[in-house]
C-alpha positions in Angstrom: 0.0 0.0 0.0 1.0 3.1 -1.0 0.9 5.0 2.5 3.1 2.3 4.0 5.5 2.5 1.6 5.6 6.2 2.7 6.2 5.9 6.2 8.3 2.5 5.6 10.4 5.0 3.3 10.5 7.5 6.5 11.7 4.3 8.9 14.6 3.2 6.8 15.8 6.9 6.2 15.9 7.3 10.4 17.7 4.1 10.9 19.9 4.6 8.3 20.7 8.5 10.0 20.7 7.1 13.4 23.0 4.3 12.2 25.3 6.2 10.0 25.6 9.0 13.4 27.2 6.2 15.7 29.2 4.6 13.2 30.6 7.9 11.5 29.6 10.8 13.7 31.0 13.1 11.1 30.2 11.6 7.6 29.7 14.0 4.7 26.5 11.9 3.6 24.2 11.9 6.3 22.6 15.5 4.5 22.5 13.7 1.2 20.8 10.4 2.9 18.3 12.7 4.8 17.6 14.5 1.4 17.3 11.2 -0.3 14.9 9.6 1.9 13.0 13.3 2.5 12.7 13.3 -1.4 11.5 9.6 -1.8 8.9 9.8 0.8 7.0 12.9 -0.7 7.4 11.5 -4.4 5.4 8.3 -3.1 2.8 10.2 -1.6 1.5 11.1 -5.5 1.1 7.6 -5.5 -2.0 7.2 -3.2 -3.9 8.1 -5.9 -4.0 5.8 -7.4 -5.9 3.4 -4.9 -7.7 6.2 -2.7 -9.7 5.5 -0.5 -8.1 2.5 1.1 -8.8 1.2 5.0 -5.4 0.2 6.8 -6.2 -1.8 10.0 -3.7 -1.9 12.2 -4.2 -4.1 15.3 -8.3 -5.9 16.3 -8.1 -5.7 20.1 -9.8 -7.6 22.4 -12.3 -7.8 24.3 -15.0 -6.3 22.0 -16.8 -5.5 25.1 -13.9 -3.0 26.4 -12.8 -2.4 23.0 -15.3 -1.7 20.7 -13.2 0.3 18.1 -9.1 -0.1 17.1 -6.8 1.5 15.8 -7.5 2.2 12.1 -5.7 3.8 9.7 -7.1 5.4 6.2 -6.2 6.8 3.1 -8.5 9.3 1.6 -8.0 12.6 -0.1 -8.2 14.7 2.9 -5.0 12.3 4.1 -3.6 12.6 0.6 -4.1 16.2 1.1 -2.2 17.3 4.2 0.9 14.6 3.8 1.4 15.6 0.7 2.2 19.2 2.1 3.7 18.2 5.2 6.6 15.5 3.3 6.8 18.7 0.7 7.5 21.0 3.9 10.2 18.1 5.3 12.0 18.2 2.0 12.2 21.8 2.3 13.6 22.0 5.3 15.9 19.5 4.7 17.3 21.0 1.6 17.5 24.8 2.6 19.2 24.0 6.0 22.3 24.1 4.9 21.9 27.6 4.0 21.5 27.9 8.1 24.4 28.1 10.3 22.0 26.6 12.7 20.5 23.9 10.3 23.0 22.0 9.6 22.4 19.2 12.5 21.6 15.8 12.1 19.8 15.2 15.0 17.4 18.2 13.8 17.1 16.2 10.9 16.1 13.2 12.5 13.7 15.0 14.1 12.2 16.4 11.3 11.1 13.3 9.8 10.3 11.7 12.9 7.6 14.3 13.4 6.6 14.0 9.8 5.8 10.4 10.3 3.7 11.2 13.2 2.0 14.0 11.4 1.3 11.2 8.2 -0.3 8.7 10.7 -2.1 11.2 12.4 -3.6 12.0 8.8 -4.0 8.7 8.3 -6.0 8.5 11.7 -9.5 6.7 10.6 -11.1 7.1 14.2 -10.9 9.5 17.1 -9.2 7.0 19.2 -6.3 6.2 17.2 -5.7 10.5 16.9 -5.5 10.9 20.3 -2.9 8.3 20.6 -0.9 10.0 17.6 -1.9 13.4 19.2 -0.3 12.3 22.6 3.3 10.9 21.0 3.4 14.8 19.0 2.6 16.5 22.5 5.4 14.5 24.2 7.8 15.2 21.2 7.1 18.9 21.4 7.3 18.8 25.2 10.7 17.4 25.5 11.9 19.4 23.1 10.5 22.8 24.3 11.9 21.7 28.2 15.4 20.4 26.7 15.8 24.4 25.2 13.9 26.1 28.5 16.2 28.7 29.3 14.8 29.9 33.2 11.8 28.6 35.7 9.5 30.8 34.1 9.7 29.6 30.9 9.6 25.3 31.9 6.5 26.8 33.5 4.9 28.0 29.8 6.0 24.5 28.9 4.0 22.7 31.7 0.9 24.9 31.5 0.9 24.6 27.3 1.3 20.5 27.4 -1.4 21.2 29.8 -3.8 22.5 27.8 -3.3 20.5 24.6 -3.8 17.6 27.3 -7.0 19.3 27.9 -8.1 19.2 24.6 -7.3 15.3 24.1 -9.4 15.0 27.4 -12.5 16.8 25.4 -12.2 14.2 22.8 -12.2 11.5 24.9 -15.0 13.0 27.0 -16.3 12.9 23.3 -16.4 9.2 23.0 -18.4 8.8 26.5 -21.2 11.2 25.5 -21.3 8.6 22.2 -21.1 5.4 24.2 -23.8 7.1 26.7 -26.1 6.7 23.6 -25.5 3.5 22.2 -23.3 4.3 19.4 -19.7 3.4 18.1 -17.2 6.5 18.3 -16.6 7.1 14.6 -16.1 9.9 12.7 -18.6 8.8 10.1 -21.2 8.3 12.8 -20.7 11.2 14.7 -23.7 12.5 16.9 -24.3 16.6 17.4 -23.4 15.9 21.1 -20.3 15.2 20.5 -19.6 18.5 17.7 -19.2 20.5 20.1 -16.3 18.4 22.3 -14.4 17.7 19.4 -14.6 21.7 18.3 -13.2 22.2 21.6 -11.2 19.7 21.9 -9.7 21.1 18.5 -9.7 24.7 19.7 -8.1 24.1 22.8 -5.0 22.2 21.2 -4.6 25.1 18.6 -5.5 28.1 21.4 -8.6 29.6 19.5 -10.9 28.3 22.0 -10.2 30.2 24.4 -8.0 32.4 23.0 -4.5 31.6 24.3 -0.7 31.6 24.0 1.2 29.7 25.7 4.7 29.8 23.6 4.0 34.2 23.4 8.0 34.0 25.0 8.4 30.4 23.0 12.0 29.1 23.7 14.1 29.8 20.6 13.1 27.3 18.1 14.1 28.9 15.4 13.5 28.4 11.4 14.2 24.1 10.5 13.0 21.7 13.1 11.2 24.5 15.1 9.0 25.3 11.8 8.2 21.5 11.1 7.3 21.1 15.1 4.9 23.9 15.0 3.1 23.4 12.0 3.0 19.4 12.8 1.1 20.0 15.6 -1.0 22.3 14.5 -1.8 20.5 11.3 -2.4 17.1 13.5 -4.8 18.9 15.1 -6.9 21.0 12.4 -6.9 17.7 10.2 -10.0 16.9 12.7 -12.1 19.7 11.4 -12.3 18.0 8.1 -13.1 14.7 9.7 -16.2 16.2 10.6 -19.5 15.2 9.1 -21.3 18.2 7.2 -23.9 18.5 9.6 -22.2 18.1 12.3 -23.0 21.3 13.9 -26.4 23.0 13.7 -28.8 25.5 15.8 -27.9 29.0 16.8 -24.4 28.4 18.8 -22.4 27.7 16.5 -22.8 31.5 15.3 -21.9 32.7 18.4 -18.8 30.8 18.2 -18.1 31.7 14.5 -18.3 35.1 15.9 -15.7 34.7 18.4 -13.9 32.9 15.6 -13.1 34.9 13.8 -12.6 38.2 15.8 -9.8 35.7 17.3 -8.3 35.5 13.4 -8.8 39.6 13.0 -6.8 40.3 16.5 -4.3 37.7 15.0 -4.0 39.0 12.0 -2.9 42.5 13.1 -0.7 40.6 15.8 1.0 38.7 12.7 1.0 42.1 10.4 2.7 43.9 13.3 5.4 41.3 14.8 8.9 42.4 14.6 9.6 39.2 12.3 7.9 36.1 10.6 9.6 33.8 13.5 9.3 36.1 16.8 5.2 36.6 15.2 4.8 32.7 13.9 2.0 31.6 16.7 0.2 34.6 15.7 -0.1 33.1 12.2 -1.1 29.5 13.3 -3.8 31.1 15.5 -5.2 33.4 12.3 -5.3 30.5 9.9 -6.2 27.7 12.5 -9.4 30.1 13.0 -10.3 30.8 9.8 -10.3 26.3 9.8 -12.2 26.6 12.9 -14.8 29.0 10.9 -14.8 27.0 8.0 -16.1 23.5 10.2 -18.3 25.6 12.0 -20.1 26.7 8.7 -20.6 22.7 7.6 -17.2 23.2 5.5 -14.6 20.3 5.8 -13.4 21.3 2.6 -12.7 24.8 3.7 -11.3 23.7 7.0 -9.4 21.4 5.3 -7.8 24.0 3.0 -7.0 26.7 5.2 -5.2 24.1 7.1 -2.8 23.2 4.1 -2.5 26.9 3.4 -1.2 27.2 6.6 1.6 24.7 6.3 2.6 25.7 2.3 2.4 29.7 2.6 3.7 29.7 6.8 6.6 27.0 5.4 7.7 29.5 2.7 7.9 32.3 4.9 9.4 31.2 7.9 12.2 29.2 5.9 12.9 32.3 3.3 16.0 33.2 5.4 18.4 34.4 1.8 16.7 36.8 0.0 16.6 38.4 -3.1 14.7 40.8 -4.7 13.3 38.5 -7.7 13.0 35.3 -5.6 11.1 37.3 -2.9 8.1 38.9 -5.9 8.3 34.8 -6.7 7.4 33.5 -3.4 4.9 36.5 -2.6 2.8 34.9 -5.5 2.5 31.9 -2.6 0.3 34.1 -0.7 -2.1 34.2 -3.5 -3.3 29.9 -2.7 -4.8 31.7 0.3 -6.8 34.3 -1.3 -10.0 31.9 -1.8 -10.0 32.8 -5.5 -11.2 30.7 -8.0 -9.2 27.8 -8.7 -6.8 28.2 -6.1 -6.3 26.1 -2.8 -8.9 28.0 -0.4 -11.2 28.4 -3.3 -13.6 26.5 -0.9 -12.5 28.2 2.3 -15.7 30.6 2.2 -18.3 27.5 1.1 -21.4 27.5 3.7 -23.8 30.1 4.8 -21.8 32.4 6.6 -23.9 36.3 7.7 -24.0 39.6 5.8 -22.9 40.7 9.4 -19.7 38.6 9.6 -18.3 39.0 6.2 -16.4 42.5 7.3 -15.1 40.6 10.1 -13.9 37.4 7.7 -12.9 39.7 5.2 -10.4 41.7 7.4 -8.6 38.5 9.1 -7.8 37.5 5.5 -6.6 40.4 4.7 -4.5 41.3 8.0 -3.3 37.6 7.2 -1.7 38.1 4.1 -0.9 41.6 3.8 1.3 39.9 7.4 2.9 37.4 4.5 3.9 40.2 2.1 5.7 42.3 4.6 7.7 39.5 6.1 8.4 38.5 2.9 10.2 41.8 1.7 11.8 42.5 5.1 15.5 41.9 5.4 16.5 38.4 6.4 19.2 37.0 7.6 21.7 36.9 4.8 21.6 38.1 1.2 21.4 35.8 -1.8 24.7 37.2 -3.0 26.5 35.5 0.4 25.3 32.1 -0.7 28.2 29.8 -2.5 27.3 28.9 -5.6 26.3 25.2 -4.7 24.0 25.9 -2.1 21.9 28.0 -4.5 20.2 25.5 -6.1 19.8 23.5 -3.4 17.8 26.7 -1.4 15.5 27.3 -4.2 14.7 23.7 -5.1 13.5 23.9 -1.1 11.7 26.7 -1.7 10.2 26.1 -4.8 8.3 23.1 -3.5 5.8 25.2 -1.8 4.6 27.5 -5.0 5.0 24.2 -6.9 2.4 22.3 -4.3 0.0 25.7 -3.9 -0.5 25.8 -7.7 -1.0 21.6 -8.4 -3.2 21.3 -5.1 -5.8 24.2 -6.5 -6.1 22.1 -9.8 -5.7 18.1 -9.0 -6.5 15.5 -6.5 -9.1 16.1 -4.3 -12.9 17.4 -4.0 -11.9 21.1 -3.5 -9.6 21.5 -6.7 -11.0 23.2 -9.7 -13.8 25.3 -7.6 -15.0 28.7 -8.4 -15.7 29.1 -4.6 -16.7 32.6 -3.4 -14.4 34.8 -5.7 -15.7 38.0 -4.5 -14.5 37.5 -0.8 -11.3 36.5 -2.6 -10.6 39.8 -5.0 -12.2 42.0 -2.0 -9.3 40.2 -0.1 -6.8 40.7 -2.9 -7.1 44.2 -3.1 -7.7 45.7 0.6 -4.5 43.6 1.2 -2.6 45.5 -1.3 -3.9 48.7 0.2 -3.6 48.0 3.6 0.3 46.3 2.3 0.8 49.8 0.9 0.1 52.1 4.0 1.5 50.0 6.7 4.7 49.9 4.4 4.2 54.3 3.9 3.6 54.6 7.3 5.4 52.1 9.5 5.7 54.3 12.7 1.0 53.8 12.8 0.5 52.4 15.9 -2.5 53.6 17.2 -4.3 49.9 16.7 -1.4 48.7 18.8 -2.8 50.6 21.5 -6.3 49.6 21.4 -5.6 45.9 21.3 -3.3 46.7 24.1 -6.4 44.9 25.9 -6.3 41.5 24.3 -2.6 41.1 25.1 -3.2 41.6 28.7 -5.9 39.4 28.7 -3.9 36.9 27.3 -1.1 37.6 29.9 -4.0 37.4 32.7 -5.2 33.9 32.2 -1.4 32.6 31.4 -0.8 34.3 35.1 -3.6 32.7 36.1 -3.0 29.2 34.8 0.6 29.1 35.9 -0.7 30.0 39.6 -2.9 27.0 39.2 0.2 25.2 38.5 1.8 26.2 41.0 -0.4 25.4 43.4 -1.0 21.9 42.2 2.5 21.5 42.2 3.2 22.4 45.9 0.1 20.1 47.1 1.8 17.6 45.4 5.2 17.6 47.2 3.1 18.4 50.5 1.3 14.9 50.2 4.5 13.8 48.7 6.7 14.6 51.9 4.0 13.7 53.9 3.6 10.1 52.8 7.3 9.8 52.6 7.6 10.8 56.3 7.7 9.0 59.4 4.1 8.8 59.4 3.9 8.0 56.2 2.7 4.2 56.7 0.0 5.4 58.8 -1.7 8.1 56.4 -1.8 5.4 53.7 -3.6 2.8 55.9 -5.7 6.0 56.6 -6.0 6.9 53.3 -6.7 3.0 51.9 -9.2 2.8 54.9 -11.1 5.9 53.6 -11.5 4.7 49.7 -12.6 1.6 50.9 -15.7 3.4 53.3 -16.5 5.8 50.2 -17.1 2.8 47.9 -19.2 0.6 50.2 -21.1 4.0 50.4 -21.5 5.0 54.3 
């Protein structure tokens, strides 16, 4: 099957790094393997179309009474859809980091297409249960990594308090499964119940900090352009790949307005947030907020498709401008024309991303994300970066642009071929409004960079946001110093004594006197 060929392509390439880095630590092929295996794996992902869709069962297990749904794994074209642009990010990564004085590491590479597998199974995933376990190996992944480069206290406690939360979420998607067992029914994603909409939205929301509105790497520990870029946008792709599990109808009734509301003022603040940052890098969970809520707006509105879209426009146009570190003045105009797959015109990747009835009332609000969005891409895009094309030796150059080219190359193919949202006319209005108030607004912010009056006024939101981090990280804190108090006090000399206590008080609750 095609999709293990993929990821059996991904396992050799790792053992073949990891074996190659204790037998010659400092071998001059390990980049070439990397690039090798990187380039194999995304080449054979074209080939799952030609037996799509195709059910991958992984283990039956019993009992069927405790059991009543294993781990499953599926290709389909949403699957199709987001490996394809996540093995096209990996190759990229892999192939501009020499370019990096800081990307050329093996081990970054290894964790680069470690994290790609787990993004391709979690694709893959053909029932809630089987996500969550993929969703719990990326948090761990992600959580190591961020406490390995925690620089202070303060910071390992941002670590704690955000694997926290993206804990919480996977709790809300288990707590999903109960409300669907409580009825009778088989947690699947094809047989999903309106009950359990709403715990999967949050469970969603919560691991990409829409809902609520949060940001828990705001002072993220420096992961910086390679492995940092293919950590973030893993986990936030793992996650949004949900929405387009989602059955059409999944949500109805008058709440899910409210929340679209909420929505998508969450992409606008964002958006200026991501227009305004001092760079793509320092501003990067700004952009994976705005576009994970315009995915978010797009499920609630009946639109998988959408979600699904926005989602891969997230990883294509984010992984072209967070890994455009050389510049030059024609390649940047060429890699601008990237931010054009999220425009929602016709033909184009997002050219569903509008589908579904969304209000007269709401359209200024959806309108302006977009636009804040990608007039954000533009002016990273022509700022300075970190070294001029001119710097680059002359055999590196072809290596950076075949990196970079991947993402126009993918943006352009995925808007025409291989799935249910290529080749639509979508809501081309939205999309040219979009086009050319971000041209304007690209235009005045660039005339008048010293405008900072909006900065002010949303002066607000960042507080807020600072308030319930505070907040949460007192929680942990006083968590944490229960803990050692029961801690010290069942290690003490009493200790034996409070746990025949302790044991003699469970057993009175459960016989219920």
């Amino acid at each position: 099957m095609p999709a293990v060929i993929t990821l059996g392509i991904l396992l050799v390439t790792l053992v073949a790094l990891g074996g190659l880095r204790v037998v010659r630590p400092r071998s001059t092929y390990t980049w070439a393997i990397a690039v090798t295996g990187a380039f194999l794996a995304w080449a054979s992902v074209f080939f799952w179309q030609l037996s799509l869709p195709t059910l991958l069962p992984v283990a039956s297990w019993t009992p069927a009474t405790l059991f009543p749904v294993s781990p499953a794994l599926k290709m389909d074209a949403v699957a199709w859809l987001y490996a394809l642009s996540l093995t096209g990010l990996a190759l990229a990564v892999i192939l501009t980091s020499p370019v990096r004085l800081t990307g050329i590491s093996p081990v970054a590479w290894l964790g680069t297409l470690v994290l790609t597998a787990l993004g391709i199974l979690a694709f893959l995933a053909d029932n809630p249960l089987t996500l969550v376990m993929i969703w719990t190996a990326i948090d761990l992944v992600e959580f190591w990594n961020a406490l390995r480069v925690a620089a202070n206290a303060e910071m390992s406690e941002r670590v704690v308090v955000a694997f926290s939360l993206r804990a919480l979420g996977t709790g809300f998607a288990l707590w999903a499964s109960v409300t669907s067992a409580a009825v009778g029914t088989t947690f699947l994603f094809e047989t999903l119940r309106p009950q359990s909409g709403i715990f999967l939205l949050l469970a969603a929301g919560l691991r990409l900090g829409v809902l609520p509105l949060h940001l828990a790497y705001q002072a993220e520990p420096v992961v910086r352009r390679g492995l940092g870029t293919v950590l973030r946008l893993t986990a936030v792709a793992s996650s949004l790949v949900l929405l387009a599990r989602l059955p059409q109808n999944a949500f109805t009734g008058s709440w899910p307005l409210a929340l679209q509301t909420f929505v998508l003022l969450t992409a606008v603040y964002a958006g200026w947030k991501w227009l305004t940052g001092a760079d793509a890098l320092s501003a990067r969970p700004y952009w994976l907020i705005g576009m994970s809520a315009l995915a978010l707006a797009a499920a609630l509105r009946n639109n998988p498709l959408g979600a699904a879209a926005w989602g891969v426009a997230l990883i294509l146009v984010g992984g072209a401008t967070f890994l455009y570190s050389a510049r030059a003045p024609w390649l940047t105009r060429v890699l601008t024309l990237v931010a054009l797959a999220a425009l929602g015109l016709p033909f184009t990747l997002t050219a569903t991303g509008w589908q579904g009835a969304l209000p007269w009332f709401l359209w200024p609000l959806a309108i302006l994300a977009q636009m804040l969005l990608l007039a954000g891409v533009a002016r990273h895009l022509l700022s300075p970066g970190e070294s001029p094309w001119s710097d680059l030796p002359q055999g590196l150059r072809a290596a950076y642009l075949a990196g970079l080219a991947i993402f126009p190359l993918l943006a352009v193919l995925i808007g025409l071929w291989g799935w249910a949202g290529a080749l639509q006319l979508g809501v081309w209005g939205a999309g040219l409004m979009a086009l050319v108030s971000s041209l304007a607004l690209l235009g005045f912010f660039r005339r008048f960079s010293e405008f900072s009056l909006p900065v002010t006024r949303l002066s607000g939101l960042t507080h807020g946001q600072e308030t319930l981090m505070a907040g949460l990280g007192s929680l942990y804190r006083t968590l944490r110093a229960v803990t050692e108090f029961i801690s010290g006090l069942l290690e003490g000399d009493g200790g034996l004594l409070w746990t025949l206590f302790l044991l003699v008080l469970f057993i009175l609750i459960f016989q219920g006197r």
